[in-house]
PyMOL Python script that loads the backbone (N, CA, C, O; Angstrom):
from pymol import cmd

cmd.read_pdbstr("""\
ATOM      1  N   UNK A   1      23.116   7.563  12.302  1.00  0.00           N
ATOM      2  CA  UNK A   1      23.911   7.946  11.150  1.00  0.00           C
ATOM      3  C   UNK A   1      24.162   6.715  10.275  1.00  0.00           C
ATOM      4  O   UNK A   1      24.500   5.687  10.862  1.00  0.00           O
ATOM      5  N   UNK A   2      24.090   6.703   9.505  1.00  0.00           N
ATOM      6  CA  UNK A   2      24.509   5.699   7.769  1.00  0.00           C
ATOM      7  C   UNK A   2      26.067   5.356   8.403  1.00  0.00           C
ATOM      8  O   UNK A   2      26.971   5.999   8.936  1.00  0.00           O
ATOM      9  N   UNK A   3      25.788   3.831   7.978  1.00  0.00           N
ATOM     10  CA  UNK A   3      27.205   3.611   8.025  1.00  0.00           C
ATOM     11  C   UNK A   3      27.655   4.183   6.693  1.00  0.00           C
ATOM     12  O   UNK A   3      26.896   4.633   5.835  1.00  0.00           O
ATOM     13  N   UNK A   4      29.058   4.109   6.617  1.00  0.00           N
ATOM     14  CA  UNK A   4      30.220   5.010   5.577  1.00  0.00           C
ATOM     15  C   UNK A   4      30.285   3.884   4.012  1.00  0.00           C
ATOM     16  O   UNK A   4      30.251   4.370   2.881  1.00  0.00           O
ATOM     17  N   UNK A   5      30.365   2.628   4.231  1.00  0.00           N
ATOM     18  CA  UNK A   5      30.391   1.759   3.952  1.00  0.00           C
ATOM     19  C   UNK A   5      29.253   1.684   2.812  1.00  0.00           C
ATOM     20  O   UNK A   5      29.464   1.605   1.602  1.00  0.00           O
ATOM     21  N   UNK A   6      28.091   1.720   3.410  1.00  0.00           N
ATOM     22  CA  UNK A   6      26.765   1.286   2.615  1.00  0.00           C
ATOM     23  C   UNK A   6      26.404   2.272   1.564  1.00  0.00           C
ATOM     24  O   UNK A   6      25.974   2.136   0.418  1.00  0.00           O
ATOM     25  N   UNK A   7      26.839   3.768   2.617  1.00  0.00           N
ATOM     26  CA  UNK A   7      27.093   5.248   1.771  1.00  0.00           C
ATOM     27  C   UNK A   7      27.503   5.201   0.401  1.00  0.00           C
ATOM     28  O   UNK A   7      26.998   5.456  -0.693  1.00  0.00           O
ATOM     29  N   UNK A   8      28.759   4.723   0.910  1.00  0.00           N
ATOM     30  CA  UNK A   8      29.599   4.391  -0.374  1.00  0.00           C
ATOM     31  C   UNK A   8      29.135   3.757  -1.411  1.00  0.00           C
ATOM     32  O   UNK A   8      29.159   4.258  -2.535  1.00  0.00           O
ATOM     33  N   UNK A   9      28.677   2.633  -1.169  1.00  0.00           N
ATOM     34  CA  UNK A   9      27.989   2.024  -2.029  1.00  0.00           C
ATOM     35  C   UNK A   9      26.761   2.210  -3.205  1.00  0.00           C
ATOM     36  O   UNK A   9      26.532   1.747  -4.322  1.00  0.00           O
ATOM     37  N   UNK A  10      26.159   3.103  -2.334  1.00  0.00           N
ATOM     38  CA  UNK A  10      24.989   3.325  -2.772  1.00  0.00           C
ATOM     39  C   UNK A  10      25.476   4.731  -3.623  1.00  0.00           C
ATOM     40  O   UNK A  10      24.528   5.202  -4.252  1.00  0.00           O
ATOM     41  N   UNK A  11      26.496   5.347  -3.746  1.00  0.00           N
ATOM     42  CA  UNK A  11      26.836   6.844  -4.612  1.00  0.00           C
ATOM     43  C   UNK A  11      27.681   5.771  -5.396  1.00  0.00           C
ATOM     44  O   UNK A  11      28.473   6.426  -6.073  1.00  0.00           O
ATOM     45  N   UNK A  12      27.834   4.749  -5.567  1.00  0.00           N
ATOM     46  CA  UNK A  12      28.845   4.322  -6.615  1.00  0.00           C
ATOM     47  C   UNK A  12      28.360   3.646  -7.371  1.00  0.00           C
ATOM     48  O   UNK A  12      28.986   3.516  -8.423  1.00  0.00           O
ATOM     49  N   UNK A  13      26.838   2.778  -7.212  1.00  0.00           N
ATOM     50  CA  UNK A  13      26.427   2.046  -7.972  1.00  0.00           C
ATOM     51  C   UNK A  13      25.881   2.505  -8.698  1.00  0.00           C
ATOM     52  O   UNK A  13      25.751   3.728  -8.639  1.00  0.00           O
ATOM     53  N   UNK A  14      25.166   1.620  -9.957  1.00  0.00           N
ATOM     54  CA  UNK A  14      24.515   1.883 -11.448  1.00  0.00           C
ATOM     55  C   UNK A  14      23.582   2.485 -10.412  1.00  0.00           C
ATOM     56  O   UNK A  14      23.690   2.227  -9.214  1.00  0.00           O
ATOM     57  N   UNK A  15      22.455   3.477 -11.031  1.00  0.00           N
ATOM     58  CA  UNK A  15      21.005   3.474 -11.084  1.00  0.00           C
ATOM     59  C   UNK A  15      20.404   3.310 -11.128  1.00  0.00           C
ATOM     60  O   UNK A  15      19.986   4.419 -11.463  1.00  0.00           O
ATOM     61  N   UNK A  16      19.004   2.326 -11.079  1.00  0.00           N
ATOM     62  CA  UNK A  16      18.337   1.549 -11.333  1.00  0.00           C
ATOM     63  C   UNK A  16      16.598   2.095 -11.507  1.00  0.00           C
ATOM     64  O   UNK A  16      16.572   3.286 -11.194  1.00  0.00           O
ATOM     65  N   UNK A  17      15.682   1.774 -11.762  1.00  0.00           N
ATOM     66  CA  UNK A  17      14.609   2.275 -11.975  1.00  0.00           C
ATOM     67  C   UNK A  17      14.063   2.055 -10.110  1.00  0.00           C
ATOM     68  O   UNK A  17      13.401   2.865  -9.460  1.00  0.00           O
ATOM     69  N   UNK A  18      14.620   0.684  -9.626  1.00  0.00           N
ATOM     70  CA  UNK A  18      14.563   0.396  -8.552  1.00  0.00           C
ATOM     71  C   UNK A  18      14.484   1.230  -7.498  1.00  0.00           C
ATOM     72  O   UNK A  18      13.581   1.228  -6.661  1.00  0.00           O
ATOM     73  N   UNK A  19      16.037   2.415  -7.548  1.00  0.00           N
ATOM     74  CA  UNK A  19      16.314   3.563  -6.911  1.00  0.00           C
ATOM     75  C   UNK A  19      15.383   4.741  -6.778  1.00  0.00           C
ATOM     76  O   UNK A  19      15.136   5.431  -5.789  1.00  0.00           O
ATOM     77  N   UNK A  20      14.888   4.808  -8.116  1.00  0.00           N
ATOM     78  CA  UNK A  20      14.034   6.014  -8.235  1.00  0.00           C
ATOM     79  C   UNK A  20      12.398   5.780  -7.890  1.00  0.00           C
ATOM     80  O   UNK A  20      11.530   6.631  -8.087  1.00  0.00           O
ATOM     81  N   UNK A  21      12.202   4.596  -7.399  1.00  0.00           N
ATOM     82  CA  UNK A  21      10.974   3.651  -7.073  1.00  0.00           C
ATOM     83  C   UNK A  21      10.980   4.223  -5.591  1.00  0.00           C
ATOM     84  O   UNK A  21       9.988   4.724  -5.062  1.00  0.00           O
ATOM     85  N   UNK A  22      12.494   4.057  -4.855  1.00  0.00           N
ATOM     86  CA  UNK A  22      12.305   4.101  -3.651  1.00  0.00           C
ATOM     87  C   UNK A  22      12.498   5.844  -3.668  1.00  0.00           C
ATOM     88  O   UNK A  22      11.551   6.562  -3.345  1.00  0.00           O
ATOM     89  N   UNK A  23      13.498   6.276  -3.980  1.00  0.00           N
ATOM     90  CA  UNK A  23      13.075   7.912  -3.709  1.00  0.00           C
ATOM     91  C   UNK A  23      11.389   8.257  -3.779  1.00  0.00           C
ATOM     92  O   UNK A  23      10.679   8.892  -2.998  1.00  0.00           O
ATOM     93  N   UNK A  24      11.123   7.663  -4.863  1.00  0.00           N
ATOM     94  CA  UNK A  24       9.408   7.964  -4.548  1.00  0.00           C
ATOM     95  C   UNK A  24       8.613   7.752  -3.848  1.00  0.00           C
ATOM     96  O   UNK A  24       7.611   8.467  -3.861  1.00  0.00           O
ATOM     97  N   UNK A  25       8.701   6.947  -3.169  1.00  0.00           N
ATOM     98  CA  UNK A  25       8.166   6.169  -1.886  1.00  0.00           C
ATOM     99  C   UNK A  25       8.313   6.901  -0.824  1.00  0.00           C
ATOM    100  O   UNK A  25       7.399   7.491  -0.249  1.00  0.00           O
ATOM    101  N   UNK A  26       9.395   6.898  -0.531  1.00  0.00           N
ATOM    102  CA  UNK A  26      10.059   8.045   0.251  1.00  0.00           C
ATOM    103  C   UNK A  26       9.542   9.439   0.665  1.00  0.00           C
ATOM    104  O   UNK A  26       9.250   9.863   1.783  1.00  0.00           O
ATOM    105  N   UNK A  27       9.496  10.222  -0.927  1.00  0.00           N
ATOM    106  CA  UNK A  27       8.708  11.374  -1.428  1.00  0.00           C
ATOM    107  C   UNK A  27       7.250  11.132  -0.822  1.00  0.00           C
ATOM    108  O   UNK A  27       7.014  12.038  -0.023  1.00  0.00           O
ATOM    109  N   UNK A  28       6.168  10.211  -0.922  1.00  0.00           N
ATOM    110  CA  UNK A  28       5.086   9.691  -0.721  1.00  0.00           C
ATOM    111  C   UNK A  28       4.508   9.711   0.561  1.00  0.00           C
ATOM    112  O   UNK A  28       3.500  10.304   0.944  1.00  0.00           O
ATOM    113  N   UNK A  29       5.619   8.670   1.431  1.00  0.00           N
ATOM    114  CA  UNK A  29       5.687   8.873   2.634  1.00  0.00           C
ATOM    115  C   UNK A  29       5.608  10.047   3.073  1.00  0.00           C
ATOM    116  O   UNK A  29       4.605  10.362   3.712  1.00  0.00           O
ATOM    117  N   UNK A  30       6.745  11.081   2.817  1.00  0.00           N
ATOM    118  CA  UNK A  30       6.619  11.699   3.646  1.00  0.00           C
ATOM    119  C   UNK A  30       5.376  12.973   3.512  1.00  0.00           C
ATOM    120  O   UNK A  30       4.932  13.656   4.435  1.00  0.00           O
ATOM    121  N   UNK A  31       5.054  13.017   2.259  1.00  0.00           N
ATOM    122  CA  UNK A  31       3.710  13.556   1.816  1.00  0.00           C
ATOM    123  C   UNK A  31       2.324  13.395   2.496  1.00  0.00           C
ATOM    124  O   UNK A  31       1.385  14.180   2.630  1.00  0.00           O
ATOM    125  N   UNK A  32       2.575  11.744   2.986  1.00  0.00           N
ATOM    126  CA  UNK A  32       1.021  11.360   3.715  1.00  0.00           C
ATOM    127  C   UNK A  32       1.191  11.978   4.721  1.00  0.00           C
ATOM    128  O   UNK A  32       0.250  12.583   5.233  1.00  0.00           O
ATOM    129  N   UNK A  33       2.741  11.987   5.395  1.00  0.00           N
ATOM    130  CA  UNK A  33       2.399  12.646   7.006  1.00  0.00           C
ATOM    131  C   UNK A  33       2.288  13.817   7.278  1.00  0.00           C
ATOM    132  O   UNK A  33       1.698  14.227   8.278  1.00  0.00           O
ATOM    133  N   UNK A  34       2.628  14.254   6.756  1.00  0.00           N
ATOM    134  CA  UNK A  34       2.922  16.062   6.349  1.00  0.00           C
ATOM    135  C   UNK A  34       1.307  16.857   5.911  1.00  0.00           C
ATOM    136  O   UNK A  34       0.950  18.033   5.979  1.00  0.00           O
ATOM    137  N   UNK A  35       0.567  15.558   5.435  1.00  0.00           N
ATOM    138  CA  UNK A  35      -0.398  15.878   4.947  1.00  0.00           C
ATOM    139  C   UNK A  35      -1.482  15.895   5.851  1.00  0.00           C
ATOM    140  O   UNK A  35      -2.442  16.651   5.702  1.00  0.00           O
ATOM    141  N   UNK A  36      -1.334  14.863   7.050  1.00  0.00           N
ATOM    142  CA  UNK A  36      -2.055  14.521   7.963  1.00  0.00           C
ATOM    143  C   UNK A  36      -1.621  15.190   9.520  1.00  0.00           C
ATOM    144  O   UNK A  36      -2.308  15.021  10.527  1.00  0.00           O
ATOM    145  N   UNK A  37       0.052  16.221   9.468  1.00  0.00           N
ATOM    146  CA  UNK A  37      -0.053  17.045  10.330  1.00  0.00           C
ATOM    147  C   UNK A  37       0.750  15.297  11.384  1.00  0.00           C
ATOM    148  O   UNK A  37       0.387  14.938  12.504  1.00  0.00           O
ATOM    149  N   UNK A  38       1.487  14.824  10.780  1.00  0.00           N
ATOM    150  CA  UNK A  38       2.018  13.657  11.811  1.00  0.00           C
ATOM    151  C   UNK A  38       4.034  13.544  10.872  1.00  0.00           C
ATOM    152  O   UNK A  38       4.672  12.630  10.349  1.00  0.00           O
ATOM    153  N   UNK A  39       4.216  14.583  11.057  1.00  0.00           N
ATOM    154  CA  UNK A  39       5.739  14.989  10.452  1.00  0.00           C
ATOM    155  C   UNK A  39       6.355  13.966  11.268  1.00  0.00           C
ATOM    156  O   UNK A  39       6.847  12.919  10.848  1.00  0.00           O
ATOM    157  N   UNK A  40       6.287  14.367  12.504  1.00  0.00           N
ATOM    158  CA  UNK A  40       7.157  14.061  14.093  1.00  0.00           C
ATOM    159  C   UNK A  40       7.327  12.266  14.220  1.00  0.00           C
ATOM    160  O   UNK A  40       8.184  11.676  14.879  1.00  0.00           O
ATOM    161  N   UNK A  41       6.050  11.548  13.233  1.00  0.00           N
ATOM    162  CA  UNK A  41       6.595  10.293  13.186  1.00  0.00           C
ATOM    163  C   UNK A  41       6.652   9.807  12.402  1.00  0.00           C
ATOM    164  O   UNK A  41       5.942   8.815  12.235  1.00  0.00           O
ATOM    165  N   UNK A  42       7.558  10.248  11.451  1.00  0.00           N
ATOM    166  CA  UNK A  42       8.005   9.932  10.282  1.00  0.00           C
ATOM    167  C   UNK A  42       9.395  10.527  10.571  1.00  0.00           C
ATOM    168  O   UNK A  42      10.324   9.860  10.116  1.00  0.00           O
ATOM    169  N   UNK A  43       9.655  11.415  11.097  1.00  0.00           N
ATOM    170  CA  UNK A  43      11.588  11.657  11.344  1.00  0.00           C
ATOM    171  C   UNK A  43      11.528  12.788  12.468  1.00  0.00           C
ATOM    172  O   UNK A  43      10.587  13.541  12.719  1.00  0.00           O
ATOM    173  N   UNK A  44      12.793  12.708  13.084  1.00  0.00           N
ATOM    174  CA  UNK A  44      13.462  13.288  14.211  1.00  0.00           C
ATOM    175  C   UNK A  44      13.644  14.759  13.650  1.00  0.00           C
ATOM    176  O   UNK A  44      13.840  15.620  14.508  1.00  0.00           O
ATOM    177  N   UNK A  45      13.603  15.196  12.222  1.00  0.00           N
ATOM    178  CA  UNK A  45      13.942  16.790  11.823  1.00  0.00           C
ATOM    179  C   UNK A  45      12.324  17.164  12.255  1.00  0.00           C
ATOM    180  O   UNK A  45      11.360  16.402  12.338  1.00  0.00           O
ATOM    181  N   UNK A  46      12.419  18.787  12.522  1.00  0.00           N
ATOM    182  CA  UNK A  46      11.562  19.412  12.733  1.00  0.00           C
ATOM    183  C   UNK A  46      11.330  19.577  10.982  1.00  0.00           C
ATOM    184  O   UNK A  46      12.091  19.208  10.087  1.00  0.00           O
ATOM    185  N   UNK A  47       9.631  20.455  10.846  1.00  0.00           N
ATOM    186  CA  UNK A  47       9.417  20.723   9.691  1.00  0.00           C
ATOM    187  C   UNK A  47      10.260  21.700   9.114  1.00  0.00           C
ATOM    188  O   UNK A  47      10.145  21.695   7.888  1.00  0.00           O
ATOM    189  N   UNK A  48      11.223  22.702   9.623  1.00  0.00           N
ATOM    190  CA  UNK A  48      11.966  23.692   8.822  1.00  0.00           C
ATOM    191  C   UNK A  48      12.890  22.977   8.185  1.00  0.00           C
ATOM    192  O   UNK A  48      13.173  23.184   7.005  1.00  0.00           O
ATOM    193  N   UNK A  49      13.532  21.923   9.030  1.00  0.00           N
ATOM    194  CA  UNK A  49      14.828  21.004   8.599  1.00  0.00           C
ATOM    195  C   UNK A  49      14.258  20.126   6.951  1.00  0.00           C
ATOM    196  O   UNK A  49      14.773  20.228   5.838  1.00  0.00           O
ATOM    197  N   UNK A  50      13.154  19.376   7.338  1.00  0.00           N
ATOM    198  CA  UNK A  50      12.555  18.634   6.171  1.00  0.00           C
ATOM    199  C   UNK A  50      12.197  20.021   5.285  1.00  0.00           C
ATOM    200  O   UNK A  50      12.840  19.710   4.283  1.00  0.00           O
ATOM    201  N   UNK A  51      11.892  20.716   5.109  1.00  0.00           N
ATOM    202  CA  UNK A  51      12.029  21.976   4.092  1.00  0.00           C
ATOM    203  C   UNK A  51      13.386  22.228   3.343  1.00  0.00           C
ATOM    204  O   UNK A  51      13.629  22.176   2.137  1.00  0.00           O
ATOM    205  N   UNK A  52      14.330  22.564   4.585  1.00  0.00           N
ATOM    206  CA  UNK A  52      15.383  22.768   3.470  1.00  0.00           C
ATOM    207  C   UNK A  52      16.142  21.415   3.051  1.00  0.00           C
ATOM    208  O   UNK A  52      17.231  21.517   2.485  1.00  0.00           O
ATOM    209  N   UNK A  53      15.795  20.616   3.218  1.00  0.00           N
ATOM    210  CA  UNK A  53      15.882  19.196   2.623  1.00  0.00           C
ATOM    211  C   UNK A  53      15.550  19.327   1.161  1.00  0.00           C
ATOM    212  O   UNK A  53      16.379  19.391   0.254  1.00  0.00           O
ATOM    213  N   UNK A  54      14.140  19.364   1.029  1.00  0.00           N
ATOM    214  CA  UNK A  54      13.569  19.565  -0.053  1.00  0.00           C
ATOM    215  C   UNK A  54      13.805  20.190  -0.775  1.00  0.00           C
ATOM    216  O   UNK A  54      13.946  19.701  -1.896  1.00  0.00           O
ATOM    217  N   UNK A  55      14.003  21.719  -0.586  1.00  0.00           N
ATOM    218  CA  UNK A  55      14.352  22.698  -1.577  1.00  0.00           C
ATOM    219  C   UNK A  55      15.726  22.204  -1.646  1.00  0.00           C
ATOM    220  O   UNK A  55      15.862  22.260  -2.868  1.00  0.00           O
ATOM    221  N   UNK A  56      16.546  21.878  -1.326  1.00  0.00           N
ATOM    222  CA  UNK A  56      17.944  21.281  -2.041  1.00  0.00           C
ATOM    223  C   UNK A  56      17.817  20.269  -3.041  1.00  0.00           C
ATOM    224  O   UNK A  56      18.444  20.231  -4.099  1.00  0.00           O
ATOM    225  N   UNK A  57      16.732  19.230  -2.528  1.00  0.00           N
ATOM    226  CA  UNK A  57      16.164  17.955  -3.444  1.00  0.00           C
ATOM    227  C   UNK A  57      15.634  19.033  -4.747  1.00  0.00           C
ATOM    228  O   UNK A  57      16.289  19.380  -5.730  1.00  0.00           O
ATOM    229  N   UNK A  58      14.669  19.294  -4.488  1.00  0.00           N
ATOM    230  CA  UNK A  58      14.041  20.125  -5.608  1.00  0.00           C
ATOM    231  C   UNK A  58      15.194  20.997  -6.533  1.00  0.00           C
ATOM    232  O   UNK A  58      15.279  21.021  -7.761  1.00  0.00           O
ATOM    233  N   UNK A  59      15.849  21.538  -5.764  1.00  0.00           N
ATOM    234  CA  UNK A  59      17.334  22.426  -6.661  1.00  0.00           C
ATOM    235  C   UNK A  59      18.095  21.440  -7.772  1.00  0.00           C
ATOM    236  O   UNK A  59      18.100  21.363  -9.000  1.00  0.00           O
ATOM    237  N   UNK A  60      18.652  20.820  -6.811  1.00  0.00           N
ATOM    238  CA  UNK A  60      18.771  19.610  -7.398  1.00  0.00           C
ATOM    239  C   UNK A  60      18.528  18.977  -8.961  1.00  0.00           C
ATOM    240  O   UNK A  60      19.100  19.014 -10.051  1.00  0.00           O
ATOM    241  N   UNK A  61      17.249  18.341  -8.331  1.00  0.00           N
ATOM    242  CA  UNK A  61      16.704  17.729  -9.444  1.00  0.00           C
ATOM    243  C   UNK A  61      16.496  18.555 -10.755  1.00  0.00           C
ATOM    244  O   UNK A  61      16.692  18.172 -11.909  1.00  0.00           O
ATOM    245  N   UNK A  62      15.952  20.062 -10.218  1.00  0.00           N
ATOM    246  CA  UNK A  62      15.855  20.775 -11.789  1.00  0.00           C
ATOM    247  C   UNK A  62      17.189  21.120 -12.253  1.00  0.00           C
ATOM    248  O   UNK A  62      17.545  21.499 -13.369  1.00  0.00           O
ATOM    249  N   UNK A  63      17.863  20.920 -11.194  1.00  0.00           N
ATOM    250  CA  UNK A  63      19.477  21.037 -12.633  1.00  0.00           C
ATOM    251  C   UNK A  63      19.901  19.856 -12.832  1.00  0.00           C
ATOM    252  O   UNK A  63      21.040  19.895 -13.298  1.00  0.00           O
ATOM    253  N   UNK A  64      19.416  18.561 -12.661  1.00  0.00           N
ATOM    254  CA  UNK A  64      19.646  17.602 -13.438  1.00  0.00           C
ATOM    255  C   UNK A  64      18.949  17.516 -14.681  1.00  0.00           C
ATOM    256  O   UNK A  64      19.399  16.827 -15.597  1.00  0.00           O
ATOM    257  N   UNK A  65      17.514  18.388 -14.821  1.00  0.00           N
ATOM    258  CA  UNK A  65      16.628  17.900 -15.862  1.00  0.00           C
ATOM    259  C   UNK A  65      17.029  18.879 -16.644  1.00  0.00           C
ATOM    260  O   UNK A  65      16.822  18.754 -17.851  1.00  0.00           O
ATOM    261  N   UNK A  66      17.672  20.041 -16.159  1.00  0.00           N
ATOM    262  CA  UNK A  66      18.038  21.385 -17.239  1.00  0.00           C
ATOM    263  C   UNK A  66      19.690  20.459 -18.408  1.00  0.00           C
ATOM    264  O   UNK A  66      19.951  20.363 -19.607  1.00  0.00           O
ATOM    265  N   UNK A  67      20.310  20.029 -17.165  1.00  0.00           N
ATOM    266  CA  UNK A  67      21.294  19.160 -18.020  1.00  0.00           C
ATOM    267  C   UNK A  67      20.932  18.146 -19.031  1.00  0.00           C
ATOM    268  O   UNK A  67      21.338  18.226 -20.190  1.00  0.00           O
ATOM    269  N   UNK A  68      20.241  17.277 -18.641  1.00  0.00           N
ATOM    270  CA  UNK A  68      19.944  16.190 -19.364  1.00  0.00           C
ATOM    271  C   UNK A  68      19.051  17.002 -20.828  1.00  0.00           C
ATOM    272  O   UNK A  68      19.013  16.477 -21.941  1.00  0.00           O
ATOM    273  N   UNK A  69      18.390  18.367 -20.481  1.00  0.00           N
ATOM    274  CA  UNK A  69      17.808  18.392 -21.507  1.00  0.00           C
ATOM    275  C   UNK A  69      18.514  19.393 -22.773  1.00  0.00           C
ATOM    276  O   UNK A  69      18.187  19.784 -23.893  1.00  0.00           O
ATOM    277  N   UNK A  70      19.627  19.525 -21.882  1.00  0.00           N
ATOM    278  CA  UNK A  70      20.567  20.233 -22.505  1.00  0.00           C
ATOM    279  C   UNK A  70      21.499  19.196 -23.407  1.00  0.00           C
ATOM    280  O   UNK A  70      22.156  19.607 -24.364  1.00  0.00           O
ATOM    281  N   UNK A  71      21.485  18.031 -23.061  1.00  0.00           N
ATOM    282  CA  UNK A  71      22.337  16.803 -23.839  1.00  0.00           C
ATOM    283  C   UNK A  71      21.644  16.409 -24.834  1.00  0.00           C
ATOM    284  O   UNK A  71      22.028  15.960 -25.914  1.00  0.00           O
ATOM    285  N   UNK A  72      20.221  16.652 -24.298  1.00  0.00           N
ATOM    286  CA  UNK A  72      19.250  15.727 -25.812  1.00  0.00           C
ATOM    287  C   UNK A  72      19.664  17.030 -26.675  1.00  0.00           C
ATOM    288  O   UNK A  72      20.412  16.991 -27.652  1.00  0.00           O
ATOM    289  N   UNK A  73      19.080  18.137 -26.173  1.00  0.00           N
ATOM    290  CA  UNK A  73      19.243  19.175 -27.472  1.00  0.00           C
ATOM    291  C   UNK A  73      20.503  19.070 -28.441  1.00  0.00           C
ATOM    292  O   UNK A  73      20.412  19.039 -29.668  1.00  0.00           O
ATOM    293  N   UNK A  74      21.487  19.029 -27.842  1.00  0.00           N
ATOM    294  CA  UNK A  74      23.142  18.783 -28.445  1.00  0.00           C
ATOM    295  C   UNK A  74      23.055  17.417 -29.452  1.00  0.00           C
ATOM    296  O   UNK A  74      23.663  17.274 -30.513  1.00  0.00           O
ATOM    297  N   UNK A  75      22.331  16.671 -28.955  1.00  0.00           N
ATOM    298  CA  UNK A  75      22.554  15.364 -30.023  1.00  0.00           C
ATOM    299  C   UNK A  75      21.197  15.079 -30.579  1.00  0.00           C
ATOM    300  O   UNK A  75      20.710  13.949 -30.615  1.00  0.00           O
ATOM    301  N   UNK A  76      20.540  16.299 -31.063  1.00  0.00           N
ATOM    302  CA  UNK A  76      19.677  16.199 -31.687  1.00  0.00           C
ATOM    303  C   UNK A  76      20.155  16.719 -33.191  1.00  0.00           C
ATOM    304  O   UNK A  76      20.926  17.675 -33.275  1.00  0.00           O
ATOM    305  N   UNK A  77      19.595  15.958 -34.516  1.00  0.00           N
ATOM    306  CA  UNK A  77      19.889  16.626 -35.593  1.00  0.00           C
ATOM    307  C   UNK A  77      19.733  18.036 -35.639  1.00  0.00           C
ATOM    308  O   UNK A  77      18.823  18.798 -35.313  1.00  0.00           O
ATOM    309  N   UNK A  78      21.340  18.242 -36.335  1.00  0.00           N
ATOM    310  CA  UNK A  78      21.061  20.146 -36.840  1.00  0.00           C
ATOM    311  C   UNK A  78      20.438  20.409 -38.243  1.00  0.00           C
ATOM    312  O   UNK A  78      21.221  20.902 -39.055  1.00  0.00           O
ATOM    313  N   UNK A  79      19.068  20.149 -38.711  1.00  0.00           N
ATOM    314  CA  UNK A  79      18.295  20.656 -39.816  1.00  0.00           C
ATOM    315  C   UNK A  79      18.398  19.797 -40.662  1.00  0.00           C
ATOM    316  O   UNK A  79      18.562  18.645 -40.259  1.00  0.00           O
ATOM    317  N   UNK A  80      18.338  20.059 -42.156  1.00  0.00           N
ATOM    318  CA  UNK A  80      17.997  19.299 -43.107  1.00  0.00           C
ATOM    319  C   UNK A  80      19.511  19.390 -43.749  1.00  0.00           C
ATOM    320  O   UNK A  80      20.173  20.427 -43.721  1.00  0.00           O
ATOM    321  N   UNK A  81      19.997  18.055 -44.379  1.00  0.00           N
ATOM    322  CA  UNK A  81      21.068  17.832 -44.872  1.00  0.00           C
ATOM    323  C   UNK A  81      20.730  17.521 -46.673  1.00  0.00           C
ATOM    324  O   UNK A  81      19.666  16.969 -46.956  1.00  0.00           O
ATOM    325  N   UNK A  82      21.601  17.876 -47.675  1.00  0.00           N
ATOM    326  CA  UNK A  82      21.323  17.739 -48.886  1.00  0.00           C
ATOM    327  C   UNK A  82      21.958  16.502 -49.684  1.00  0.00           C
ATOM    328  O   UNK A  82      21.865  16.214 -50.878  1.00  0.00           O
ATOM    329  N   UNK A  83      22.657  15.846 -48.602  1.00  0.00           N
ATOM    330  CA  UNK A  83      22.942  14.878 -48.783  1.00  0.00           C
ATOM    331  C   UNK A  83      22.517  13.353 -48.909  1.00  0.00           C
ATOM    332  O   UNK A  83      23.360  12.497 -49.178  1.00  0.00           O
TER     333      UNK A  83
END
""", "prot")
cmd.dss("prot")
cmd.show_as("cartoon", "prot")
cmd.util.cbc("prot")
cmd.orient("prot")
């Protein structure tokens, strides 16, 4: 288990391109093994567990991109001004 400490840390800090380097890696990893039928040494979850992992990751992420694309739309110009 994660210490509480490092936890912390890591949900409180900036973001970094760094972060999203390693989620990908991560993502990658676990792609090669999964791919090659070698899940079991890459982590202690069975494949159902790493599933609903994912589909939460995946949930996730598309309602971050539905938000964010919901912010650009909002601060995008509204039409032509006559001014």
């Amino acid at each position: 288990m994660m210490d509480m400490q490092i936890l912390q840390k890591m949900l409180t800090e900036q973001l970094t391109e760094a972060h999203f380097e390693a989620l990908l890696q991560v993502m990658d990893r676990l792609h090669d093994a999964a791919a090659v039928g070698e899940l079991e040494n890459m982590t202690a979850m069975d494949a159902r567990e790493v599933q609903g992992w994912l589909d939460d990751i995946i949930f996730t992420a598309e309602e971050v991109v539905r938000e964010l694309q919901a912010t650009v739309r909002a601060n995008e110009p509204k039409g032509w001004s006559d001014n």
